[in-house]
C-alpha positions, -999 to 999 in steps of 0.1 A, spaced: 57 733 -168 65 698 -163 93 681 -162 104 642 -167 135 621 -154 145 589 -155 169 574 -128 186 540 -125 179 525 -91 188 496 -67 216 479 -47 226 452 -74 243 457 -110 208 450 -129 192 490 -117 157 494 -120 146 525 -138 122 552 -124 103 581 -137 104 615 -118 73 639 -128 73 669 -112 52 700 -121 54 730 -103 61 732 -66 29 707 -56 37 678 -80 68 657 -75 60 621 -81 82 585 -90 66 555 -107 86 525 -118 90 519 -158 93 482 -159 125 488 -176 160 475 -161 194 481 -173 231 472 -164 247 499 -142 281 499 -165 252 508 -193 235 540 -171 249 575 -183 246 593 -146 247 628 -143 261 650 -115 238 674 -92 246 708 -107 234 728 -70 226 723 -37 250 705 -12 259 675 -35 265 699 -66 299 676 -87 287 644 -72 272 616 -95 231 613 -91 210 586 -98 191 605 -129 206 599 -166 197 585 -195 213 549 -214 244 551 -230 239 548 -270 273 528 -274 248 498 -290 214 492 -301 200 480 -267 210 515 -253 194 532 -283 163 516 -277 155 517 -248 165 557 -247 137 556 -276 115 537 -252 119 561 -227 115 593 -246 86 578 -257 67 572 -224 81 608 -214 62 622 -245 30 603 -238 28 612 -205 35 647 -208 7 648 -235 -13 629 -209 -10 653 -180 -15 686 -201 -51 665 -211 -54 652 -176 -52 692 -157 -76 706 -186 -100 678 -175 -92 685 -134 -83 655 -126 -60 650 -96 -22 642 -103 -3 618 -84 18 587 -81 -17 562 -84 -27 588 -117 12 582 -129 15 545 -125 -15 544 -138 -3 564 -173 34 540 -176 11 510 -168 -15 521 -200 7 529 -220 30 494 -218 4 475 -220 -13 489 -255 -12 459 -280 -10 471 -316 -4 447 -342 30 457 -346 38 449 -305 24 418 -313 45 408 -344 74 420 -324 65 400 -295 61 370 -313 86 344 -295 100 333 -333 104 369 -342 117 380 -308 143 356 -310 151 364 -350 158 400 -338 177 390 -312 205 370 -331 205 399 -352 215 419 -324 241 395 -305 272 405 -334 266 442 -321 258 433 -279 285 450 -261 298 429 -236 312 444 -200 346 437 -208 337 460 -234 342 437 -263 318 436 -292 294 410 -302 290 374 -286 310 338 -301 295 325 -332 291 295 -307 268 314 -288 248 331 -312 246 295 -328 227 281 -301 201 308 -299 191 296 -339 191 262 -325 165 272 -300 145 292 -325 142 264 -342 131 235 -318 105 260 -304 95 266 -339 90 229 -340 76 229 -310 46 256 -317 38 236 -343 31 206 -324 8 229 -306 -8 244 -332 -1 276 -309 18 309 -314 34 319 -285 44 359 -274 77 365 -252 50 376 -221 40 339 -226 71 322 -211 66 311 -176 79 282 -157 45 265 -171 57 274 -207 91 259 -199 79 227 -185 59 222 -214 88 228 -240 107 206 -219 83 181 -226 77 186 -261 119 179 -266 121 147 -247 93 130 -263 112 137 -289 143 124 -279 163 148 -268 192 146 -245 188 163 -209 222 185 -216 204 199 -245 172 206 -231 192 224 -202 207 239 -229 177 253 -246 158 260 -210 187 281 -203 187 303 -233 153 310 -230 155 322 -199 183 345 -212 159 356 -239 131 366 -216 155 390 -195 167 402 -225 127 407 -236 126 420 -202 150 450 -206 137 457 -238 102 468 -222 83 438 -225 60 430 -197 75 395 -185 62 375 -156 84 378 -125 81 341 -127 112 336 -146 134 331 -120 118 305 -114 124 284 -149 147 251 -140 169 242 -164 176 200 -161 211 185 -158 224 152 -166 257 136 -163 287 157 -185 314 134 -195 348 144 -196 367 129 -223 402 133 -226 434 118 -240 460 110 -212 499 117 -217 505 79 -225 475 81 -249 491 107 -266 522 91 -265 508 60 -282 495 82 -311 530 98 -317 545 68 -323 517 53 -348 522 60 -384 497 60 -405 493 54 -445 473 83 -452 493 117 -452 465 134 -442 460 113 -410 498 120 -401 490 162 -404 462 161 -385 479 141 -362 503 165 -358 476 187 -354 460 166 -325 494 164 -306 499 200 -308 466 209 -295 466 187 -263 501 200 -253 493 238 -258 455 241 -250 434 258 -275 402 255 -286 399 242 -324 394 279 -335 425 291 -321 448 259 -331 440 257 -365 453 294 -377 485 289 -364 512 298 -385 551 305 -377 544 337 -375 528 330 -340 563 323 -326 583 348 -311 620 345 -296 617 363 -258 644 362 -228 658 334 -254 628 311 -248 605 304 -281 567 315 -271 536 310 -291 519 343 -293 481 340 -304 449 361 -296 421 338 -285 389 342 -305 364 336 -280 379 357 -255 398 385 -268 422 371 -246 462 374 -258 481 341 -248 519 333 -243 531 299 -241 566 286 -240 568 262 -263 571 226 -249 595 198 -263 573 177 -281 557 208 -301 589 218 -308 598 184 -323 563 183 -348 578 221 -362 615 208 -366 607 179 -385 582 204 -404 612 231 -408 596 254 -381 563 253 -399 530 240 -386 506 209 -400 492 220 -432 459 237 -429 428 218 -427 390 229 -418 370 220 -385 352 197 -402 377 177 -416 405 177 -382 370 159 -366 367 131 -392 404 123 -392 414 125 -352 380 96 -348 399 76 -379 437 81 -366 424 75 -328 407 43 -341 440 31 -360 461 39 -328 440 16 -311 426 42 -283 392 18 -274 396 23 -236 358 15 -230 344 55 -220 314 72 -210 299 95 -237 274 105 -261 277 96 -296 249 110 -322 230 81 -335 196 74 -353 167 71 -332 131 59 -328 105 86 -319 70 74 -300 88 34 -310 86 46 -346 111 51 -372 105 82 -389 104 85 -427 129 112 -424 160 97 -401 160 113 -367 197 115 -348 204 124 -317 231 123 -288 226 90 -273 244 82 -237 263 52 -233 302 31 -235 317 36 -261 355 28 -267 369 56 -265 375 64 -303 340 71 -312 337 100 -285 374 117 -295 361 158 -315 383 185 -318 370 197 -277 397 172 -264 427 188 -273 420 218 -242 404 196 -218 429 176 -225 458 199 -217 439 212 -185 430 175 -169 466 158 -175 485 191 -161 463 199 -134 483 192 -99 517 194 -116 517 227 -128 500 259 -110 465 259 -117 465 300 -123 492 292 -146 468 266 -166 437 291 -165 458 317 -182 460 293 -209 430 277 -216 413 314 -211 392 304 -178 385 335 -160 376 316 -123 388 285 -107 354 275 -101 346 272 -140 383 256 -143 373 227 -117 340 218 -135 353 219 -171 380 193 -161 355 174 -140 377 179 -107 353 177 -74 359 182 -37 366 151 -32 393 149 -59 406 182 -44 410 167 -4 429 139 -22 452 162 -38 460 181 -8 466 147 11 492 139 -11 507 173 -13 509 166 26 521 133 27 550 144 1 557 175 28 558 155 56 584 125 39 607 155 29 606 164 60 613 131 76 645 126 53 656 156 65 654 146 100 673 111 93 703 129 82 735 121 104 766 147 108 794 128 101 821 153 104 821 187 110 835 214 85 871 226 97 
């Protein structure tokens, strides 16, 4: 009788998974599956004899804790099935069985095209399943679904390659995308005016879409590794402590202008992204070791955050009797921080982008076409709701312990830190100079002192 196993294989976290036929005591023969799959994802089993009987194996099956796992358990019974069918036809006909005759069988039956592979297959339809999915994807901090960021810019990249297999006239499968695929796309988008950071952006998510493809059992050229995704210049905008300053002491008119104001001011001093300042409520603060904290549970993250609460917050509740700016939407803190900025007179002249109508092939289109356009800008025009953390991070960093700043913002590595705040190697050596140059002028006053009279 024969028997089937699958085993997860390979030195890195992505194992590659085998098939083990084996039929009686002449037949014991491995072929790869095509299929990958996270190690933290792999149910192993332990050897149940011999000298390693307790210890973990490499054999097992996915875990079905989400619907990648349970598919690609279904994939696998599947090509067990078939190939078990396959051999019992394959001995009735005397044909010899071994690893050629098995790679053979996995790589037959992958490659069948019904019209039902291709529908799924279909790069629109691929990638409409695949949002589906993200609110259920299992992450390995073991928290469920991905940002509504995130699964954002996966729609926006269904829909510019929708556009963009229109321009072609050409429907395109998930096997199609190579760096040759790619390059044309990236084409396509800045013909049409698209910035480099968004094109990155896109090239980059496709590239996650094909491993994804990949794992789910589609045959995908190696070649994807070698997909480029362009960069081009990120500006860091921030507003600096006098900045700030300068805005708390404007008043504006509009009462709505002076909450989110408030709201501005409170985000830059603690941190948050837009989706964690807004909820805020007093219920956030909490009294510990007599200090006032804010408390909160970062959306993106998961992450729980403590902050003690600095003067200036504290100031914006007491004149609000402990209670935060009135609510307002996303949408609305954006249009009011540009209009208060602009009233507090922040036009420092500043590198950005700023969205703005556009001529495509030195034509106006009937329909207006915007898009992010580089260029100086005072400052004003480039202020969104992303300024209030990067804020924080940029006009703290060097005073207060960087570990200390990561915890708040939610940064999980110094690396990604560094980059988000636009700090560089160079800025780094100049910190450490002056960190030296304060050490060593301590030091020297502590040489000049004089005993001038002993203790009795």
């Amino acid at each position: 009788m024969a028997s089937i196993k699958f085993r997860a294989r390979g030195n890195s976290d992505q194992k590659e998974i085998y098939i083990r036929f084996s039929a009686g005591r002449s037949i014991n023969i491995e072929g790869k599956t095509n299929y990958t799959i996270d190690k933290t994802l792999w149910k192993f089993t332990k050897a149940t004899k011999g000298a390693n009987k307790g210890k973990r194996t490499e054999f097992g099956e996915p875990k079905q804790t989400d619907t990648e796992g349970k598919t690609l358990k279904e994939r696998l019974d599947t090509l067990s099935t078939v190939i078990n069918k396959r051999y019992n036809e394959a001995t009735e006909k005397g044909e010899q069985i071994n690893s050629n005759w098995l790679n053979k069988q996995i790589d037959d039956i992958q490659n069948r095209t019904s019209s039902e592979q291709q529908d799924k297959g279909d790069i629109i339809n691929f990638l409409s399943a695949y949002i589906e999915y993200l609110p259920d994807h299992i992450q390995k901090s073991g928290k469920r679904g991905l940002s509504k960021n995130t699964i954002q810019k996966f729609t926006n990249l269904k829909n510019r390659f929708a556009d963009f297999q229109q321009s072609k006239r050409t429907k395109y499968q998930v096997t199609d995308i190579t760096p040759d695929l790619s390059a044309q796309f990236d084409k396509y988008l800045r013909k049409n005016g698209y910035s480099d950071n968004y094109i990155g952006t896109l090239i980059k998510d496709l590239k996650t879409a094909a491993k994804h493809a990949k794992r789910e059992g589609f045959n995908i050229s190696d070649n994807i590794a070698n997909i480029i995704a362009p960069k081009a210049e990120t500006y860091k905008v921030i507003l600096t402590l006098d900045e700030l300053e300068q805005i708390n002491n404007t008043t504006f008119e509009r009462e709505a202008l002076n909450n989110a104001k408030d709201w501005l001011l409170i985000g830059c001093y603690i941190g948050q992204r837009v989706s964690d300042l807004l909820p805020l409520t007093a219920n956030n603060i909490v009294s510990k070791g007599g200090l006032l904290m804010l408390e909160l549970t970062q959306q993106k993250t998961g992450n729980k955050v403590i902050l003690p609460l600095q003067n200036e917050v504290q100031e914006i509740l007491n004149k609000r009797e402990g209670q935060f700016p009135r609510k307002i939407s996303d949408q609305k803190f954006n249009t009011y921080i540009k209009q208060l900025c602009k009233i507090a007179k922040i036009n420092t002249p500043t590198k950005g982008t700023i969205k703005q109508e556009v001529e495509i092939d030195g034509k106006k289109n009937d329909n207006k076409i915007f898009r992010n356009v580089s260029g100086v800008y005072p400052k004003h025009e480039l202020i969104t709701s992303h300024i209030c953390r990067r804020s924080f991070a940029s006009n703290y960093y060097g005073d207060i312990p960087t570990p200390l700043l990561m915890s708040a913002t939610g940064h999980t590595t110094e690396n990604k830190f560094l980059i988000y705040i636009g700090k560089t190697a160079v800025d780094q050596a100049h910190q450490l100079a002056e960190y030296w140059a304060k050490l060593a002028a301590e030091k020297k006053k502590e040489s000049n002192l004089k005993v001038i009279r002993k203790a009795e």
